[in-house]
N, C-alpha and C positions, 0 to 999 in steps of 0.2 A: 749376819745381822746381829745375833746375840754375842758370839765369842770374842768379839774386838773390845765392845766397852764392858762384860767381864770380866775382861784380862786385864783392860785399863785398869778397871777400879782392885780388881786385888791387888795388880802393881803399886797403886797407892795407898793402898791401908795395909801392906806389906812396907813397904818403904816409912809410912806413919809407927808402926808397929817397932821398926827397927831403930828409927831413929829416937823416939819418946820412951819405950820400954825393954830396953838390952842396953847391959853395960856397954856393949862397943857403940850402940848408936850415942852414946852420952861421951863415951872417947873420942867417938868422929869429930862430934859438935866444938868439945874442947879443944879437937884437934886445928880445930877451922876457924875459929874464932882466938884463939892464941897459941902459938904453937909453941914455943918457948916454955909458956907458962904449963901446958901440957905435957910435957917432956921432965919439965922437974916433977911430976907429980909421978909421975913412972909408965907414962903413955907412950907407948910407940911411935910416934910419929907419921915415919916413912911408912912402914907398917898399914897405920889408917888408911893414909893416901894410896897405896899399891891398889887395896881392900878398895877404897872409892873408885878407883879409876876401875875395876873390875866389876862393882857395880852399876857403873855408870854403861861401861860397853854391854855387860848384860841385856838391859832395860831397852840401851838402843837396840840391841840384838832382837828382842820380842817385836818393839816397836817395828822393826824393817820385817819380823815375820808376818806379822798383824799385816800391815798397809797393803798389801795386797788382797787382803777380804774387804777392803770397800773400794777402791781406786784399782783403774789398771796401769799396769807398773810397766814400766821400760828403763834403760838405763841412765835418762835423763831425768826419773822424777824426781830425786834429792834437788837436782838444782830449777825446779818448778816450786816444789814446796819452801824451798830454804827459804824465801821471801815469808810468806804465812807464820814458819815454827820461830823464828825470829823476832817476827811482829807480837806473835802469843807469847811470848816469854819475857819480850819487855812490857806487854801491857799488864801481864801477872804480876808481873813483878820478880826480880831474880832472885830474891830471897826466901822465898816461900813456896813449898811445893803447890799447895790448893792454891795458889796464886796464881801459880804457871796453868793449871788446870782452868780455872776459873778463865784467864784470858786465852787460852786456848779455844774454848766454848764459845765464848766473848767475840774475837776475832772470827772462827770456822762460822759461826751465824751471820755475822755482818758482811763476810768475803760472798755464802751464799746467799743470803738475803736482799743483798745491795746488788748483786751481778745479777740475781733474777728481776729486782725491780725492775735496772737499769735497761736491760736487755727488751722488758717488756714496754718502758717507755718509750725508749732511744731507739730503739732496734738489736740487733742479732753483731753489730757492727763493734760494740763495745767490749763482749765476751774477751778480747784478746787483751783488755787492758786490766781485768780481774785482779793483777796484784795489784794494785795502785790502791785500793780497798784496804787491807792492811795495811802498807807504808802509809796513808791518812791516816788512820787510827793511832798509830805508833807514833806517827809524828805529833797529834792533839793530847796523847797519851804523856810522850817526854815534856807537853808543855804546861801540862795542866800537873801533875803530878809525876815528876822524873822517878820515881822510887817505884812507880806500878801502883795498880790497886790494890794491891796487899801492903804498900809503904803506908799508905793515904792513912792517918791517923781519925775514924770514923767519930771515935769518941769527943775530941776536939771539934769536927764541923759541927758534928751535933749538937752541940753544947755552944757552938758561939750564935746556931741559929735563934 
């Protein structure tokens, strides 16, 4: 109950940590954002990218240890979830870590929240259509805002209200 979101959040404010205050998180950045332009400067390139995709398996690595302390796990749950972590990542937004977090939260409340309503109104009959909760979201998500709500420029609505 405690060690999952823990680990969640030190994964994110390790990853905040790395990528805002260490030189390599400032290389990655320049690496991703121009790579060219990063490579004259005397950045690694390949380098960064090896380092990201190594980071990147890591995190998924914790994340596939983790899932098993809340959900019980079989060899089919990646293709149960992949609908959900899909839908949270383009509601976050893909550019933004707290983003993906945020719609992850976003989306896990709304899949749980909507299937218990629904279940309690409709009946017990609907539970199998549970992803369809997400891909709604995602799809009012890409229509309302394609960038995520981390793209959504808050300052701007605010201000034309």
């Amino acid at each position: 109950f405690l060690v999952a979101p823990m680990a969640a959040a030190a994964m994110m404010l390790s990853i905040y940590l790395l990528l805002n205050k260490t030189r390599f998180g400032i290389a990655m950045r320049a690496a991703i954002e121009n790579p060219p332009l990063a490579g004259v400067v005397g950045i690694n390139v390949k380098l960064v990218y090896a380092v990201s995709w190594f980071i990147a398996g890591a995190l998924a690595g914790i994340a596939g240890a983790l899932t098993p302390l809340w959900l019980m796990s079989n060899p089919d749950l990646g293709s149960r979830l992949i609908v959900s972590i899909f839908a949270a990542s383009i509601v976050g937004g893909l550019t933004n870590i707290y983003g993906a977090a945020f719609g992850g939260v976003l989306t896990g409340l709304a899949e749980v929240l909507g299937t218990g309503y629904l279940s309690t109104e409709l009946g017990t009959w609907i539970t199998p259509y549970r992803p369809i909760i997400p891909l709604t979201i995602m799809v009012l998500t890409l229509l309302i805002a394609p960038e995520g709500l981390a793209g959504v420029r808050w300052e701007a609505l605010r201000k034309r209200r």
